[in-house]
C-alpha positions in Angstrom: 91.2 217.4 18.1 92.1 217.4 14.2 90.3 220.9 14.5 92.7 222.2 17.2 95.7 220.7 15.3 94.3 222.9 12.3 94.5 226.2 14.0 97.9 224.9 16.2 99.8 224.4 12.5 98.3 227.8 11.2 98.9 229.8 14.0 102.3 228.4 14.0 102.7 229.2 10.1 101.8 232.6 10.4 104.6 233.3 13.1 108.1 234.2 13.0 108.6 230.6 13.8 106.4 229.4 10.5 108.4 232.1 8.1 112.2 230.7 9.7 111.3 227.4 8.8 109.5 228.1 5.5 106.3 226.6 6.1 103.2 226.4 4.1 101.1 229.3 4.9 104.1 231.2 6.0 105.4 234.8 4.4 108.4 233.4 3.1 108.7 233.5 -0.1 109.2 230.2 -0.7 107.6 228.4 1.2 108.2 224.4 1.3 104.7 223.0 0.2 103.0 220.6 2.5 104.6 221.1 5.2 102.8 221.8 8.6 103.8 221.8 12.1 101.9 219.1 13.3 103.6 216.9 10.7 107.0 218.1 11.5 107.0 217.2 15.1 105.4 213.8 14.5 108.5 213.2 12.0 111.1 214.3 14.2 110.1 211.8 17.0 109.8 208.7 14.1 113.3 210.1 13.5 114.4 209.8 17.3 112.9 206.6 17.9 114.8 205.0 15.2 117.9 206.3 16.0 117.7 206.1 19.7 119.7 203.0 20.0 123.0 205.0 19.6 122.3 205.5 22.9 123.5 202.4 24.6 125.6 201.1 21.6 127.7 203.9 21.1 128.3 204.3 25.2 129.1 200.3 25.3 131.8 200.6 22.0 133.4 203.7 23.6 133.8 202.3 27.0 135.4 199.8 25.6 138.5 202.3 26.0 138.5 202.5 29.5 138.1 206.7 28.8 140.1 208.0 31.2 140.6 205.0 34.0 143.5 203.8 34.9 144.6 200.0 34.7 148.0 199.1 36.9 149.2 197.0 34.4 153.0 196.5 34.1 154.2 194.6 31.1 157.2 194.0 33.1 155.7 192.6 36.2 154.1 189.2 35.9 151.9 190.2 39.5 150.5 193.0 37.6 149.5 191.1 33.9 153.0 191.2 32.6 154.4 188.3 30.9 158.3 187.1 32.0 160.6 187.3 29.2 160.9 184.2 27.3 163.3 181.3 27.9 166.7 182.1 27.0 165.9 186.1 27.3 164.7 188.8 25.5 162.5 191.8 26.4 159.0 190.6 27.8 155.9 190.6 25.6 153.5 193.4 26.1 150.9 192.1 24.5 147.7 193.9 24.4 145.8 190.6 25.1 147.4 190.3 28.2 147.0 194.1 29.2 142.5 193.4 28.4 142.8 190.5 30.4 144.3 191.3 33.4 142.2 194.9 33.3 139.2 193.3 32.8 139.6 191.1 35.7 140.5 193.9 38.0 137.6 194.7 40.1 138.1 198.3 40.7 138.9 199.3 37.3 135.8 197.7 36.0 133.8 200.0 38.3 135.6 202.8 36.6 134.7 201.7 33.2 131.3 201.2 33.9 130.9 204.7 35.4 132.6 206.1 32.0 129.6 203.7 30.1 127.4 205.9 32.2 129.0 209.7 31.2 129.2 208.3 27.9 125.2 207.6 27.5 124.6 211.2 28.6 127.2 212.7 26.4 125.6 210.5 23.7 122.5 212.1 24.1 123.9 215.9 24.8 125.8 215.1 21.7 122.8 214.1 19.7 120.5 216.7 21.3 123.0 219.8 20.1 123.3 218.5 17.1 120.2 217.7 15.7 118.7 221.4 17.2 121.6 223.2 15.8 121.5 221.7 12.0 117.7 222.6 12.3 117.8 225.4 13.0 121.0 226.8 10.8 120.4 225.1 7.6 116.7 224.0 8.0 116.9 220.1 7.1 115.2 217.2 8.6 118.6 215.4 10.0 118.7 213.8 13.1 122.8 213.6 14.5 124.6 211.8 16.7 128.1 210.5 17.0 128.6 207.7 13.7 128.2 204.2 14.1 131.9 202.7 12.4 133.8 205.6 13.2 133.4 204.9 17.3 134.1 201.2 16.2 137.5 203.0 14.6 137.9 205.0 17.4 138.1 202.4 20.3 139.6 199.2 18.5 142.0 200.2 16.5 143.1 204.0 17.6 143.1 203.3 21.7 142.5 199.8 21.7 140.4 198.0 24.0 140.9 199.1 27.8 143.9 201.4 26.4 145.7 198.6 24.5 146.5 200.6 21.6 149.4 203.1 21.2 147.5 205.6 21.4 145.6 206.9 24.7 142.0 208.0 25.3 142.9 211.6 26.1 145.5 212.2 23.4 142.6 210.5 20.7 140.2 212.8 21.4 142.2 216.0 21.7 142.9 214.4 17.2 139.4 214.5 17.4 139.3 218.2 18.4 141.7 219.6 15.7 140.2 217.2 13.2 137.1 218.9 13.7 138.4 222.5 13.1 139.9 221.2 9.8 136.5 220.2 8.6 135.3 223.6 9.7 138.0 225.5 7.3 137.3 223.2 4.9 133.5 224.0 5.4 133.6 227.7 5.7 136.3 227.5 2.3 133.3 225.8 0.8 135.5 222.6 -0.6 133.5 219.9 1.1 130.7 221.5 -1.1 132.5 221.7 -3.8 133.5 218.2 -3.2 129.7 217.0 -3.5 129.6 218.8 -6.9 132.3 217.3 -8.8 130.2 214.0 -7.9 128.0 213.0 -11.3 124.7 213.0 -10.8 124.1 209.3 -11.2 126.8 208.2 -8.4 124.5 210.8 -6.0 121.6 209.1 -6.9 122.8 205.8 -6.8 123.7 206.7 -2.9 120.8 207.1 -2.2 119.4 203.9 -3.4 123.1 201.8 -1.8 121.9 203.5 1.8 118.6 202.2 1.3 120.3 198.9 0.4 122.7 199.7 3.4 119.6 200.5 6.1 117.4 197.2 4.9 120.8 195.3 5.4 120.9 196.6 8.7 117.5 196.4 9.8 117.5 192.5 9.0 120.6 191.7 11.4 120.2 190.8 14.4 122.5 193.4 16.6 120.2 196.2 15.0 117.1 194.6 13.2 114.6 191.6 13.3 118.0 188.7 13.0 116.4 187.6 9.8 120.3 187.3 8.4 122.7 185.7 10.2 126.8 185.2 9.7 127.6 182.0 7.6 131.4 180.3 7.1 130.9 179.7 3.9 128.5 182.7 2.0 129.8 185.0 4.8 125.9 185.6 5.3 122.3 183.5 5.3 119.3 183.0 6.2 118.7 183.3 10.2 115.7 183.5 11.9 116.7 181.3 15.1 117.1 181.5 18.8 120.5 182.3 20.4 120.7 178.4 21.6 121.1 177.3 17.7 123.6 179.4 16.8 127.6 178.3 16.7 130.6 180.2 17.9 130.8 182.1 14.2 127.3 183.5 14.6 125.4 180.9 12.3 122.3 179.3 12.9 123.1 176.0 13.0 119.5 174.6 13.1 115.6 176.0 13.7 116.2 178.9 11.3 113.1 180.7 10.9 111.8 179.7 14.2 112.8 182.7 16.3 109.5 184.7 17.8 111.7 187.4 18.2 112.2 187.4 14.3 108.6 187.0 13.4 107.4 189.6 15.9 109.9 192.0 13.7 108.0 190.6 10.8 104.6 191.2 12.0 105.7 194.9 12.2 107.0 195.5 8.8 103.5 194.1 8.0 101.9 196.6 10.2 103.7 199.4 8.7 102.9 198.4 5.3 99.5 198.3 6.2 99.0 201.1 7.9 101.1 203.5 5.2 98.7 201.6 2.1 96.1 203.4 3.9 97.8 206.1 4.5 97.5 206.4 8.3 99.4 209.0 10.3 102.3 208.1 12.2 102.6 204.3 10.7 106.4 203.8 11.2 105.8 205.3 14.9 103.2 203.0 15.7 105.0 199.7 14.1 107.9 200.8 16.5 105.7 201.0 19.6 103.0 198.3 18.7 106.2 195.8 18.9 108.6 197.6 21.7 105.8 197.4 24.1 104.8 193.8 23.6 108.7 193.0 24.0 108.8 194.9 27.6 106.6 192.0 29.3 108.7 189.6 31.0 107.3 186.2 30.5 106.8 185.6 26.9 109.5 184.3 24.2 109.7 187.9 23.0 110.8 189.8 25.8 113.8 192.3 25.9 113.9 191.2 29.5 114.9 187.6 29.7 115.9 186.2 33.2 119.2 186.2 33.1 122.2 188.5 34.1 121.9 190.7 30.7 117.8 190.5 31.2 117.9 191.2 34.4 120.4 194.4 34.4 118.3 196.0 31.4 114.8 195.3 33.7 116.1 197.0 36.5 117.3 200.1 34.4 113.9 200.1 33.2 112.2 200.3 36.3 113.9 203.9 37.1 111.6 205.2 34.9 113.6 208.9 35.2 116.9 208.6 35.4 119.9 211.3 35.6 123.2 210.8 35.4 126.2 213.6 36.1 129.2 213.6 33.9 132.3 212.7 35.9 135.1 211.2 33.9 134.8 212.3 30.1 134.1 215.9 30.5 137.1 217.9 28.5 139.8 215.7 29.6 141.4 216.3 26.2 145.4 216.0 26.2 146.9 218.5 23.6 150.3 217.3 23.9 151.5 219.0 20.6 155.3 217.6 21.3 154.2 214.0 21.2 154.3 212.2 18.3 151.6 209.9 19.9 149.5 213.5 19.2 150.2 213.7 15.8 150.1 210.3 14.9 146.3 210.3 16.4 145.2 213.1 14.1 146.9 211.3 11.1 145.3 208.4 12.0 142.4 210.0 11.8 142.7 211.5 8.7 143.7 208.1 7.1 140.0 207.0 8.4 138.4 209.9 7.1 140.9 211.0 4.1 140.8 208.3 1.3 140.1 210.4 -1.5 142.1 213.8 -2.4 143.0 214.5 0.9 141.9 211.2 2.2 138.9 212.5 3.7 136.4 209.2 4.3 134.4 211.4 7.0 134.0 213.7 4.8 132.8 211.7 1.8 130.6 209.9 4.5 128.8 212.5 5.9 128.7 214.5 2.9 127.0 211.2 1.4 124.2 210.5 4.0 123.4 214.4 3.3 122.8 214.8 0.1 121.2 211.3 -0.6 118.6 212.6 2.7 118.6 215.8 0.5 118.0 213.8 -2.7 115.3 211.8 -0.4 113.2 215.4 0.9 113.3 216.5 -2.8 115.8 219.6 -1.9 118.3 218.6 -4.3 118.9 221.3 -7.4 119.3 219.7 -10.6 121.0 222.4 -12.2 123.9 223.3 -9.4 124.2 219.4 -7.8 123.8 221.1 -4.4 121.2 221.2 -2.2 119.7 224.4 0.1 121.8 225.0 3.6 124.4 223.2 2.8 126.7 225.4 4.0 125.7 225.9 8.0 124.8 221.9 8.0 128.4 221.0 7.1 129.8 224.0 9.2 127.3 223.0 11.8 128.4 219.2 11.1 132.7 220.4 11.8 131.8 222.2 14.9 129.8 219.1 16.8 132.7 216.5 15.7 135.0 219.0 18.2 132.3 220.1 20.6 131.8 215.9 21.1 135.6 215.9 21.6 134.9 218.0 24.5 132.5 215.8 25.7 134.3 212.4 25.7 133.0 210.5 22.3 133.8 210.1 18.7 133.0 212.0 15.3 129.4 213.5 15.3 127.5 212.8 12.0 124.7 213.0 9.7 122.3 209.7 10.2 120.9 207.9 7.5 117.6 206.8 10.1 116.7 210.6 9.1 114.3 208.7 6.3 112.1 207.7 8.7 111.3 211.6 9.4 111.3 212.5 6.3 109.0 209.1 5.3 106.9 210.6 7.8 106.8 213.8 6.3 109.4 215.9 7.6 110.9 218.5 5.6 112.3 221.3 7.4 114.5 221.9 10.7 111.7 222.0 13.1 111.9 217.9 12.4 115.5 217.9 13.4 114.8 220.4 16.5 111.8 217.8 17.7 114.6 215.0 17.5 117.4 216.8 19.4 114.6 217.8 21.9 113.5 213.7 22.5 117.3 213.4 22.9 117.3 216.2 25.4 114.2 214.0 27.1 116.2 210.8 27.0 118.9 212.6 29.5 116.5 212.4 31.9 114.5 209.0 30.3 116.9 206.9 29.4 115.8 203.7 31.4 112.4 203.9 28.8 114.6 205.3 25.3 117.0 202.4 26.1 114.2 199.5 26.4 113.4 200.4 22.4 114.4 196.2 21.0 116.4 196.2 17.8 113.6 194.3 16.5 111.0 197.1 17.1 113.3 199.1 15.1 114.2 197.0 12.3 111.1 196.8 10.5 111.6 200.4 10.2 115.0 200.8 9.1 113.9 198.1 6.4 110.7 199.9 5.4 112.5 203.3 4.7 114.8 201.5 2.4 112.6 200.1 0.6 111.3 204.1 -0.4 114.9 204.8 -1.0 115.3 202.6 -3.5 112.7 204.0 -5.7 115.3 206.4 -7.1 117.0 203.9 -8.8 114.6 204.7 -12.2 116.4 208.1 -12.0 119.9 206.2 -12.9 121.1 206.6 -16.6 121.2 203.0 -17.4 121.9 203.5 -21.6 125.1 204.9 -21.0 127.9 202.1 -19.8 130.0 205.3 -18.3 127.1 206.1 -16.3 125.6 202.9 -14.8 128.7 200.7 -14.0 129.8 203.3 -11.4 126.3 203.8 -10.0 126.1 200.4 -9.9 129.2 199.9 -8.0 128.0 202.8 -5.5 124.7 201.0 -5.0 126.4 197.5 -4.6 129.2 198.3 -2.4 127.6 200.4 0.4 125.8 197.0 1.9 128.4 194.7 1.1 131.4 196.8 2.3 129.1 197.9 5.5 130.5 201.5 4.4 129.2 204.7 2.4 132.2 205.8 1.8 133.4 202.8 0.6 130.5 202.6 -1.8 131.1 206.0 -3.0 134.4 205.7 -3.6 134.4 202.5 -5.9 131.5 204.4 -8.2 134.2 207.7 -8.2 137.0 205.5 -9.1 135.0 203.4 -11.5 133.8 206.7 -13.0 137.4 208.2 -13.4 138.9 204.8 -14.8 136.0 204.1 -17.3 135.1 208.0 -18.8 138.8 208.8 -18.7 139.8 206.1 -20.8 136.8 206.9 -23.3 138.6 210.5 -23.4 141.8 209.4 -24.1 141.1 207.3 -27.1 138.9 209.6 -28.1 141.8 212.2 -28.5 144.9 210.0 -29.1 142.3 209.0 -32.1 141.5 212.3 -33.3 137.7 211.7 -32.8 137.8 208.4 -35.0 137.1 206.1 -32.2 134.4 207.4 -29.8 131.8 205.4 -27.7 128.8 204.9 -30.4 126.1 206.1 -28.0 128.0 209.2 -26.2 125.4 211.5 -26.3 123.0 209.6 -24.3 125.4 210.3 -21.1 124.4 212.4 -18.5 125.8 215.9 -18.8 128.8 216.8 -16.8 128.0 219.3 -13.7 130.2 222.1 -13.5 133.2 222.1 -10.9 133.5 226.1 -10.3 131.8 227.5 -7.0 129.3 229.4 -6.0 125.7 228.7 -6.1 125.6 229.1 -9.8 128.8 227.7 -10.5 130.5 231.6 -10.5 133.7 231.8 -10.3 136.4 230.5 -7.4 134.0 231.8 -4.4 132.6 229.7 -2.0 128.5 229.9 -2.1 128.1 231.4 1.5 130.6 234.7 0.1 128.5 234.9 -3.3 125.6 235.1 -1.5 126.6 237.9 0.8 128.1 239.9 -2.0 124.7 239.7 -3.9 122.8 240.7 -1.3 125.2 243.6 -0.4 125.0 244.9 -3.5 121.2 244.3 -4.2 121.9 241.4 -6.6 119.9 238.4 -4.7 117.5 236.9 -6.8 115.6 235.7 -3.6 115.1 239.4 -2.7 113.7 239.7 -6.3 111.2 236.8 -4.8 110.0 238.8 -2.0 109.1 241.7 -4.7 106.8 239.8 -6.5 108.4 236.5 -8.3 106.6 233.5 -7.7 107.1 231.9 -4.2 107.5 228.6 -5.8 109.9 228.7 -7.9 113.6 227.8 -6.8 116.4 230.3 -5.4 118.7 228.3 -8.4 116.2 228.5 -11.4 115.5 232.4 -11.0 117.7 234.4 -13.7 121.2 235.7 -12.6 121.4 239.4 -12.1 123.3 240.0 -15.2 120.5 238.7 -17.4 118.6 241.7 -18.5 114.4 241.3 -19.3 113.3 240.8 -22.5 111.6 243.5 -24.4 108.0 243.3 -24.3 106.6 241.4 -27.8 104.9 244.1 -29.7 100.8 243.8 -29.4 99.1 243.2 -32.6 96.3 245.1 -33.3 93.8 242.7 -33.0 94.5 242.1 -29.2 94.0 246.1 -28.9 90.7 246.0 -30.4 89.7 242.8 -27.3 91.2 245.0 -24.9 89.0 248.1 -25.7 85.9 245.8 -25.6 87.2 244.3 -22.4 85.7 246.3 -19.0 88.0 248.3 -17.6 87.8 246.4 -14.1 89.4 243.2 -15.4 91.7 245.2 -17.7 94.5 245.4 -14.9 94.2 241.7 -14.0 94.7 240.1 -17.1 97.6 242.8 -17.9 99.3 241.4 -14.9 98.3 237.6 -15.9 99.8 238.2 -19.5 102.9 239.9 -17.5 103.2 236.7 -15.1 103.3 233.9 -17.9 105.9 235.4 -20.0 108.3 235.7 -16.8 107.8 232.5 -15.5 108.4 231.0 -19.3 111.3 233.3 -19.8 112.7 231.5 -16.3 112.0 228.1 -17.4 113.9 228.5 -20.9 117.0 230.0 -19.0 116.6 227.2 -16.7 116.4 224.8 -19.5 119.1 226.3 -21.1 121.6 226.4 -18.4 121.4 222.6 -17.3 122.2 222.0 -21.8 124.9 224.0 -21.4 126.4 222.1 -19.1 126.2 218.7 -21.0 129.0 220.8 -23.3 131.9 221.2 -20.7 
């Protein structure tokens, strides 16, 4: 078998297929070491598996809407839900409590909502299936997508309101959705959400990545998504958990037997098992913790089963027992309403851009996505140090703009980046073919669903929880001598978790940043250099805010790219005539740096060379040749990140 996998994973390198992706053994020029085909796939399913709950969750928030059904409720008829107008008179209440309750009571409507639960689980997985294919295979990263957890929450309670109880209706919403998603495409193709990412400091990007492995752990230990080790509490707003649903009050607290819940313990047992199995290095640990505990929780009669007898158990069983499973879209399908005159329209897309616009233009989507990115970026080791940016980052946010309206079109929310992408790469993924093998298990689940859907959140925790942990290495990388740089970082790190938000976390380390280095600049100047911060020069050096891949002028990078290689100019087309394969696109030298002359050989060199055979004369000509290029690279390299510490 290993022998088979050995010639699968070179046959694959040496194809078309192998030099696309860049892997090892491939004829691209750069090649991304390590990686093998075998090892991709494997990731991309470890990818799937942890983020296959979106599922069910994101169908069950959504349908929350009521999508498209119709509820004959009349605020002015008590028969129909309406309340009478109060004593003395006045215009009735149309209370949106009264509109859920009378629609949720009403028999036939329900049926409709449960059939838009149903299109909404295949559009979930159509969503997620597009996605994650199309970002692997335009920009080549291991990101798995699907519509965002928080911004469906957004979506259906406070935009349209539960069963249409908002002022704003299902249809109209997502037709916001639609034109929200072309403006992240101009914005995209304009190269500003780029550009965006690198007027970031480098410490706030790092310290993302450690607040969203803070952020997944978090999740992984509640109990809607992980192994219910933390539970709500009055008083701390969270504690410790760990008990049965019988011991827990109406806030969500575990009111007694915490720590006795086999459910928590059986997530517990598979963060061991994980650890374990990773120490010794064993292929496919995350995937096997998931399914060592997922299958143990699908048999009926034992205290860990996802299948309890009752109602809830009992509904999930027999969706199980399908087995295959398909389900046509009937309600959601592009029932967009562009109604342009309305101001219901335009108060939905503003709406929207209040969610995901909170910075410049207010733009929290942006700042969110663009933050689960780069941190998986920073995570994969793709990130450049010298430009801030990391490889295809245009396509993935172009590819990114296009799914939010193409999901539009299909009945759900904002399509995004997904921070369970650690698991691939944990597992080793590092190029699109992980992301293709994701989108194609979510192609699977369209037809699968009844066994993608029996996945327990505490199979899933330990996972979320153990990819965290690796996230949170990074935080060595953080500049902790400098006040300017750690107290934002800080803040970024602290506030993702505790605000249940990205954004948010990345936000409070900007404005932190701004508050805290701008006011070290102003009394710096209003002092005339006489007061300035005793250890300044230990800060991290400031990236550059121009465009372009090397920070070149106003351009965006995808149009100073083209330009290069129009003109002959690309230094990766310099890679493919002989520079080394492993060096980075961003650390070869510009065009406009001419070679240095060739030192002058001193006499005593000429005299080894005429004692040296002619047969290896050639070889160590063109070693001598290869050393002083790649040295001349690394000083330029070297140079151009201290040249930045000077803007």
């Amino acid at each position: 078998m290993t022998g088979f996998v050995t010639k699968l994973n070179s046959a694959v390198a040496r194809s078309p297929i192998g030099k696309w992706f860049m892997l090892e053994g491939s004829s691209h020029p750069r090649p991304r070491a390590g990686t093998k085909f075998s090892t991709e796939i494997r990731a991309g399913f470890a990818t799937f598996v942890t983020m296959a709950y979106i599922i069910s969750v994101n169908s069950l928030i959504i349908s929350d809407t009521g999508g498209p059904c119709v509820c004959d409720f009349d605020p002015l008829d008590p028969t129909k839900g309406g309340v009478s107008a109060a004593a003395g008179g006045g215009v009735p209440s149309a209370g949106g409590t009264s509109r859920i309750a009378y629609c949720g009571a009403s028999h036939e409507y329900m049926e409709c909502v449960d059939v838009v639960r149903k299109d909404l689980i295949v559009a979930t997985a159509a969503m997620a299936a597009i996605a994650s294919t199309a970002i692997g295979l335009f920009s080549n990263l291991p990101l798995g997508m699907a519509p965002g957890m928080g911004i469906n929450a957004y979506f259906t309670y406070t935009v349209v309101g539960k069963f249409g109880s908002g002022k704003i209706s299902y249809q109209v919403a997502l037709a916001a959705v639609f034109i929200e998603g072309l403006i992240f495409l101009i914005l995209s193709i304009l190269g500003l959400r780029q550009w965006l990412a690198r007027c970031i400091p480098r410490n706030i990007k790092v310290a993302t990545g450690v607040g969203i492995g803070l952020y997944l752990c978090f999740i992984g230990m509640q109990s809607s998504a992980g192994i219910g080790l933390i539970r709500a509490d009055p008083a701390t707003l969270v504690g410790l958990g760990g008990c049965s649903s019988e011991y827990l009050d109406a806030s969500g607290a575990c009111i007694s037997h915490r720590m006795e819940s086999p459910r928590t313990w059986m997530g517990v047992i598979g963060l061991f098992l994980i650890s374990i199995l990773v120490l010794f290095k064993v292929k496919g640990a995350i995937l096997i913790g998931i399914l060592f505990v997922a299958v143990i929780s699908w048999f009926r009669n034992t205290q860990v089963t996802y299948f309890p007898h009752d109602p809830i158990g009992d509904n999930r069983f027999n969706y199980f027992k399908q087995v295959v499973s398909f389900h046509t879209i009937q309600k959601t399908l592009g029932v967009m309403h562009f109604d342009l005159g309305s101001g219901d329209f335009w108060l939905a897309l503003i709406t929207f851009l209040w969610y995901v616009t909170r910075f410049f233009i207010d733009y929290v989507d942006i700042l969110d996505t663009t933050g689960t990115m780069f941190s998986m970026a920073q995570f994969a080791g793709f990130m450049d140090p010298k430009t801030g940016d990391f490889e295809g980052s245009t396509p993935a946010f172009i590819t990114d703009a296009l799914c939010v309206s193409l999901g539009a079109v299909f009945g759900t929310s904002d399509v995004t980046a997904f921070v369970e992408s650690g698991a691939g790469i944990t597992e080793g993924g590092r190029t699109g073919l992980t992301a293709i093998m994701t989108g194609f298990c979510f192609f699977i689940s369209l037809f699968f669903s009844p066994i993608f859907s029996a996945i327990p959140p505490w199979a899933t925790g330990p996972a979320l929880i153990f990819v965290g942990s690796l996230m949170t290495k990074s935080v060595t990388e953080i500049n902790f001598n400098y006040i300017g740089d750690s107290i934002p970082a800080f803040l970024t790190l602290a506030m993702m978790p505790l605000t249940y938000n990205i954004a948010y976390g990345l936000l409070g380390g900007l404005l932190a940043a701004v508050v805290i280095n701008g006011t070290v600049w102003i009394i710096e100047k209003v002092s005339r250099g006489r007061w300035v911060a005793p250890n300044k020069d230990e800060r991290d050096p400031v990236m550059s805010f121009r465009m372009g891949p090397q920070g070149e002028g106003v351009l965006p990078p995808w149009l100073v790219s083209l330009i290069r290689k129009l003109t002959g100019t690309d230094p990766l087309a310099k890679a493919e005539g002989g520079i080394h394969a492993d060096d980075s696109e961003e650390s070869l030298p510009p065009p406009d740096i001419k070679k240095a002359p060739t030192p002058p050989v001193i006499p005593s060199e000429i005299e080894m060379d005429k004692m040296m055979p002619d047969s290896l004369a050639p070889n160590q000509s063109s070693t001598a040749s290869g050393v002083e290029s790649t040295s001349r690279r690394h000083s330029h390299h070297r140079n151009s990140i201290g040249d930045l510490g000077d803007l």
